[in-house]
C-alpha positions in Angstrom: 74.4 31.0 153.4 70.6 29.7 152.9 72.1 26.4 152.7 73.6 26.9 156.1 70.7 28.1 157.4 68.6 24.9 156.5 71.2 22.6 158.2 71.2 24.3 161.1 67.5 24.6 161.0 66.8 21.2 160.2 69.8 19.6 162.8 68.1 21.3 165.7 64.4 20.4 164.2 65.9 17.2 164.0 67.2 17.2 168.0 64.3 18.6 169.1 61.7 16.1 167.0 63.9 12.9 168.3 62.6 13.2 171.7 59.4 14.7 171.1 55.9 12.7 172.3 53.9 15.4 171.5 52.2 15.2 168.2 51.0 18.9 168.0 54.3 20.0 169.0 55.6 18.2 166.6 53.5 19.3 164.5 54.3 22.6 164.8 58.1 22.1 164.5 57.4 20.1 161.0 55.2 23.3 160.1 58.7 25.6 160.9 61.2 23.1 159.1 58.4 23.8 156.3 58.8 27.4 156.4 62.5 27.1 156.6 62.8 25.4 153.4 60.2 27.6 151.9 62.4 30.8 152.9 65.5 28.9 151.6 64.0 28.4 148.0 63.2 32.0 147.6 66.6 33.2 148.9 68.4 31.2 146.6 65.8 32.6 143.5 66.3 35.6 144.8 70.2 35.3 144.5 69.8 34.0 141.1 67.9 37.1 139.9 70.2 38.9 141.6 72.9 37.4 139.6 71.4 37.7 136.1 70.5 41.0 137.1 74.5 42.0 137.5 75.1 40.0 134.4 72.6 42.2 132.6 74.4 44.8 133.8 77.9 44.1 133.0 76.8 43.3 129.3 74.9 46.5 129.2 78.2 48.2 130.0 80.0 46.4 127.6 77.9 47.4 125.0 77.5 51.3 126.0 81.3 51.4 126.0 81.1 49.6 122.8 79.0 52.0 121.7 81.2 54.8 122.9 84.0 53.6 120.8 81.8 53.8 118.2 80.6 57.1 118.7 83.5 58.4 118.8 85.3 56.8 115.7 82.5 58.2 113.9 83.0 61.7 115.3 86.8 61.3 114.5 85.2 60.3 110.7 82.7 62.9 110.4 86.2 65.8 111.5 88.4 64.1 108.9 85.6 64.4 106.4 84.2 68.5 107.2 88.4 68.8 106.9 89.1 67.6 103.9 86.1 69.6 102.4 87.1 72.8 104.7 90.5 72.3 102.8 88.9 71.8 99.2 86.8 75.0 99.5 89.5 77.2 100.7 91.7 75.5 98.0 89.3 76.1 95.1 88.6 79.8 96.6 92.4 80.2 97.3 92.4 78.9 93.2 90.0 81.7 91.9 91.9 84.3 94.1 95.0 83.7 92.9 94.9 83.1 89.1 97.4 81.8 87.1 100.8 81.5 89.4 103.1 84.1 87.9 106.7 83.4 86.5 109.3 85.5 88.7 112.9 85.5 88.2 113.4 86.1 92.0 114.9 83.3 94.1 112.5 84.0 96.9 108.6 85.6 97.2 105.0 85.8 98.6 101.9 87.3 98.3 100.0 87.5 100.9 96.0 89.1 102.0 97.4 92.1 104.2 94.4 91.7 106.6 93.8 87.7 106.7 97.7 86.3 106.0 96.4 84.0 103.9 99.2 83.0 101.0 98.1 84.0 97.5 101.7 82.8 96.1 105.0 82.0 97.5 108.0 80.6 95.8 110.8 79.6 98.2 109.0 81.4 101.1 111.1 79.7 104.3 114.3 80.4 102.3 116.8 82.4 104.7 118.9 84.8 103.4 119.9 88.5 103.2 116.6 91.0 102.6 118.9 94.4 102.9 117.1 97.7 103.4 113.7 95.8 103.4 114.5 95.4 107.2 114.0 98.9 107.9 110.1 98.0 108.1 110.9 96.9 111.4 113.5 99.5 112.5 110.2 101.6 111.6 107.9 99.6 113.3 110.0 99.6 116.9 110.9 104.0 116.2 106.6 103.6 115.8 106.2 102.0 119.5 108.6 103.6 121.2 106.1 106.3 120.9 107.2 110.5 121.0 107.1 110.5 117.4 107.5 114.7 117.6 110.6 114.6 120.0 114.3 115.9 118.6 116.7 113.5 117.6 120.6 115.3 118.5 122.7 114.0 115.8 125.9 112.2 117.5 129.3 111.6 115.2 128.6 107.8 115.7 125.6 107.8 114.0 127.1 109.1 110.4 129.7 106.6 110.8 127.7 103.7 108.3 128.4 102.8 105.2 126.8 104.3 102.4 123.6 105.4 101.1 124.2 108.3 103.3 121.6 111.0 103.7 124.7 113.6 104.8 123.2 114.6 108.6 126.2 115.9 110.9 126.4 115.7 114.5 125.0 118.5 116.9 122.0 118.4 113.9 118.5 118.1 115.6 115.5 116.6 113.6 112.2 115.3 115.1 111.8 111.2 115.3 108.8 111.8 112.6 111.5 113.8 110.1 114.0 110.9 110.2 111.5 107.9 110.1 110.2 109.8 106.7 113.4 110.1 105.2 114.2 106.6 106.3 111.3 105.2 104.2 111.8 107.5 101.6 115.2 107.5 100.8 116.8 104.3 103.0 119.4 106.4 104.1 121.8 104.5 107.2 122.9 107.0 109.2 119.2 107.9 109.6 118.9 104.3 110.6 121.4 104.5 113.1 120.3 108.0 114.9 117.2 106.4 115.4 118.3 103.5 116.9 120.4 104.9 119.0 118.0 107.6 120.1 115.5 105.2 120.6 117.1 102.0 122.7 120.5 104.0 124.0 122.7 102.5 121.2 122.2 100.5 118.2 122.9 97.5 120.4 120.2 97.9 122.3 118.0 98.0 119.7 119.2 95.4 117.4 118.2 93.4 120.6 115.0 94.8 120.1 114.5 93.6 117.0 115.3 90.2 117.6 113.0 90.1 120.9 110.0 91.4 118.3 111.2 88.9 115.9 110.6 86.1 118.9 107.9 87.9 119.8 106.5 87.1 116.4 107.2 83.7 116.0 109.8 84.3 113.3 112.4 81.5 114.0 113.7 82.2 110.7 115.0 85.5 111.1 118.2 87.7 113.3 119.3 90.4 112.8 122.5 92.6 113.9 122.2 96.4 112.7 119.0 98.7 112.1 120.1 99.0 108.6 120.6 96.0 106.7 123.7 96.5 105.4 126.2 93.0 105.6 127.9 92.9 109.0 130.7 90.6 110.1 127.9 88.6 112.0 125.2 87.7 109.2 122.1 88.5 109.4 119.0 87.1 107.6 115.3 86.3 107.1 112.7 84.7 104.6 110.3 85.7 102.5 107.7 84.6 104.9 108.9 86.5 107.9 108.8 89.4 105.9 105.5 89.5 104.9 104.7 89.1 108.6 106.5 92.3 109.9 105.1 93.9 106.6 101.2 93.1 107.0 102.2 94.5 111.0 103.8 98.0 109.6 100.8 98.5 107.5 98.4 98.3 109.9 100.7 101.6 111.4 99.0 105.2 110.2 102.2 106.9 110.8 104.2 104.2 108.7 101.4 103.8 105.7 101.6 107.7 105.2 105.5 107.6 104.9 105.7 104.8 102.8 103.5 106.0 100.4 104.9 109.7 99.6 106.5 109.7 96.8 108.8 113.0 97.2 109.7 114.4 100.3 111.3 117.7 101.3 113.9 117.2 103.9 114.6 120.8 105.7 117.9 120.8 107.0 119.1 123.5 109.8 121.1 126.4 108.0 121.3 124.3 104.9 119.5 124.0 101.7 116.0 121.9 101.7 116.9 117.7 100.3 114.2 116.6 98.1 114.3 112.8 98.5 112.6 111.0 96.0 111.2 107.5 97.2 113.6 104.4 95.9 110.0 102.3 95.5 109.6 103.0 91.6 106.6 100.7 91.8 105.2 103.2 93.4 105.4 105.2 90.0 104.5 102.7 87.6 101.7 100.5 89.4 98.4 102.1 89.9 97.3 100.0 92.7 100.7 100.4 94.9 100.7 102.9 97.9 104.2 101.5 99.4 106.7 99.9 101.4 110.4 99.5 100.6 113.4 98.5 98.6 116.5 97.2 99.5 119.7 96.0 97.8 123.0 94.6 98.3 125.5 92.5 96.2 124.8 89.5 98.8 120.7 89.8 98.8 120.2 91.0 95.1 117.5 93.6 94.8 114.3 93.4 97.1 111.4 94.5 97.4 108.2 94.6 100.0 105.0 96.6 98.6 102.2 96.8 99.5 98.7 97.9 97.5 95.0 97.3 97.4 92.8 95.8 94.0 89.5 94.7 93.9 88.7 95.9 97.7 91.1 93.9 99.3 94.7 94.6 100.6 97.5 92.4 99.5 101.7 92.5 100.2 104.3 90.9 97.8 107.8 90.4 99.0 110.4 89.6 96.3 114.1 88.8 97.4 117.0 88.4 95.4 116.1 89.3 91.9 
């Protein structure tokens, strides 16, 4: 454009000196072709520091996103690193926590920290399978909030139509929700299981849907169920170790449920009948210092079973054991 400028500044300079007699005119006009160039010259530095100006620019950008990219690899270096040294230290603390890893004849088991889920032990832990009565702990935990733990349960013929261990209640029978989740803990009897079901969701269907909603609820994909009670059904049923110990560490965060699952005899008061002691089928319970509950379980498909549940050394811990 400055180029331009000249030629057109110097073509009419040019037309204007051909003609011209007057020297100080002329003069003058030389003096503006003069100033012209002059003006010219510094547009055209000017567009050159202009121009290494947005040179500058663009290689400073470069560079800053250069630098960016190194920034951030180094960041992604420094995570890896405070990882992999998280991961040792909670290995190495996991390591002193847990000991020596016992020798178990079970096909399936964990140990967990009750209040932090962290695994002390597992062997076969995402194994499905049968866990039997063991699923009571949720039957328990759904009877727990539903809430109205002090209202009467009517006993209804359907619900004493189960399979056996029976704890003998006969329709027209009335027991308080609190009565019958006791004795269901205690003694894992299934027509207990059954009236409470049914009391609580309308019919056992109802709340065998429950359970699987919870399940869902609780992210365990490994697990369905299709009766309150555990016993085999046409439709099987199943879960893992590692779902267990979920819906265990749940139930004994319950009041209600830890003081049932720790009593070790329990005196069931039936209407116009003699008084039931129940003695509770957890035998750990009798033999291990440190236990204070949970519950058996056994069938011919899932082997015997076991959740419990104790504290040592200040802090809480649940073992599941399947199929031993």
């Amino acid at each position: 454009m400055a180029r331009r400028l000249r030629a057109a500044g110097l073509l009419a300079c040019g037309f204007i000196l051909t003609g011209c007699d007057d020297p100080q005119r002329e003069a003058e006009l030389r003096w503006r072709e003069e100033e012209v160039n002059a003006k010219e010259v510094d547009v055209v530095r000017r567009e050159r520091e202009v121009q290494k100006q947005l040179q500058a620019m663009e290689s400073l950008k470069i560079e800053l996103t250069a630098g960016q990219a190194r920034v951030k690899q180094q960041q992604k270096e420094l995570d890896a690193e405070v990882a992999k040294m998280r991961a040792a230290r909670i290995a190495f603390e996991t390591k002193e926590l847990r000991g020596p890893a016992p020798k178990i004849s079970a096909e399936r088991a964990i140990v967990i920290d009750a209040e932090t889920g962290q695994v002390l032990f597992e062997k076969e832990a995402d194994k499905e399978g049968p866990i039997a009565s063991t699923q009571k702990l949720l039957t328990a935990l759904l009877v727990v909030e539903a809430g109205s733990l002090d209202s009467v349960v009517t006993v209804e013929k359907s619900d004493t139509e189960c399979a056996p261990v029976r704890l003998g209640i006969q329709p027209g029978e009335q027991y308080t929700r609190r009565k019958l989740l006791t004795a269901l803990l205690v003694k894992s009897s299934n027509d207990i299981a059954q009236a409470l079901a049914r009391d609580v969701a309308g019919s056992v269907e109802a709340f065998v849907q429950r359970m699987n909603t919870k399940a869902a609820e609780l992210g365990l994909e490994n697990s369905h169920f299709v009766n309150p009670h555990g016993l085999p059904d046409e439709t099987p049923q199943f879960s893992t170790a590692r779902n267990l110990s979920v819906i265990a560490a749940l139930v004994d965060r319950v009041p209600d449920i830890r003081e049932m699952v720790k009593t070790r005899v329990f005196q069931f008061e039936r209407e116009g009948k003699s008084t039931l002691t129940l003695e509770n089928t957890n035998r750990v319970l009798r033999t291990c210092g440190y236990c204070d509950g949970m519950k058996t379980g056994y069938t011919d498909a899932s082997g015997y079973c076991l959740v419990a549940s104790g504290e040592k050394d200040g802090r809480r811990r649940i073992v599941v054991v399947l199929n031993d």
